[in-house]
N, C-alpha and C positions, 0 to 999 in steps of 0.2 A: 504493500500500500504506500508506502514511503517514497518508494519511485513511480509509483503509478501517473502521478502529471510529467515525467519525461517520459514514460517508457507507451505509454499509450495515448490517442487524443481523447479528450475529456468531451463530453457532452451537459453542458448546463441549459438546463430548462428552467425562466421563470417565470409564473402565473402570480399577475395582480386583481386583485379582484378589490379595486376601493384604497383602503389603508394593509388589507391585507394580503400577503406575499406565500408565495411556495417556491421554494430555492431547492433546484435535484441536481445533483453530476454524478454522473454516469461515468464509470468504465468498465470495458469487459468482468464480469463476475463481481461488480460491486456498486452500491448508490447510497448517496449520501443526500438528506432529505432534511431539510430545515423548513418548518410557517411561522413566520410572525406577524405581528400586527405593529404597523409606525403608533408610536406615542404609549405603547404598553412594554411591561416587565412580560417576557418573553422565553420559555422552560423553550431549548437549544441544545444541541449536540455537536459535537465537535467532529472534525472527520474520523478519527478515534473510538470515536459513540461515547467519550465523556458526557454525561449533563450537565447542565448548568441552565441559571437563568440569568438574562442579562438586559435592561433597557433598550428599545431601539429606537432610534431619533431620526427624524429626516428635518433638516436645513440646509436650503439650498440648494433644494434638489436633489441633494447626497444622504443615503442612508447609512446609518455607522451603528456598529454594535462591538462592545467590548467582548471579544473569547479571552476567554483564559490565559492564552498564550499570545494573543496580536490583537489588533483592534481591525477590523474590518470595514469599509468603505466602500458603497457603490453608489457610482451616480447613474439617476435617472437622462439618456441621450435617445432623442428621437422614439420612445418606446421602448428603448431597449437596458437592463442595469447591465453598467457596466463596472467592473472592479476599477478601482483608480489607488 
């Protein structure tokens, strides 16, 4: 799993429905699956499958969530999140 974003290409799908989000990447024999809601404390998994829960904020069109290990960032471009 450690090497899985060099060693294969990743598939990210993400579904907005309002404030609330569905975050999936895909690789051969594995998927990692995050929903949260903008502006709520948020039960989250890491690609690990840690739990945790963590606030998720959007300002500026950028949505940010603190993990455990990094802080996370994506902005809202044309319809699409992009990691920044």
């Amino acid at each position: 799993l450690l090497n899985a974003k060099t060693d294969h290409k990743v598939i990210t799908e993400v579904v907005q429905e309002g404030n609330d989000f569905t975050w999936t990447q895909t690789i051969p024999n594995w998927t990692w699956s995050n929903k949260f809601s903008v502006g709520q404390e948020c039960e989250l998994a890491t690609m690990m499958g840690s739990k945790f829960k963590a606030p998720v904020t959007l300002e500026g069109g950028k949505i940010s969530i603190p993990f455990p290990q990094y802080h996370f960032t994506a902005e809202i471009i044309e319809d699409k999140l992009v990691m920044v």
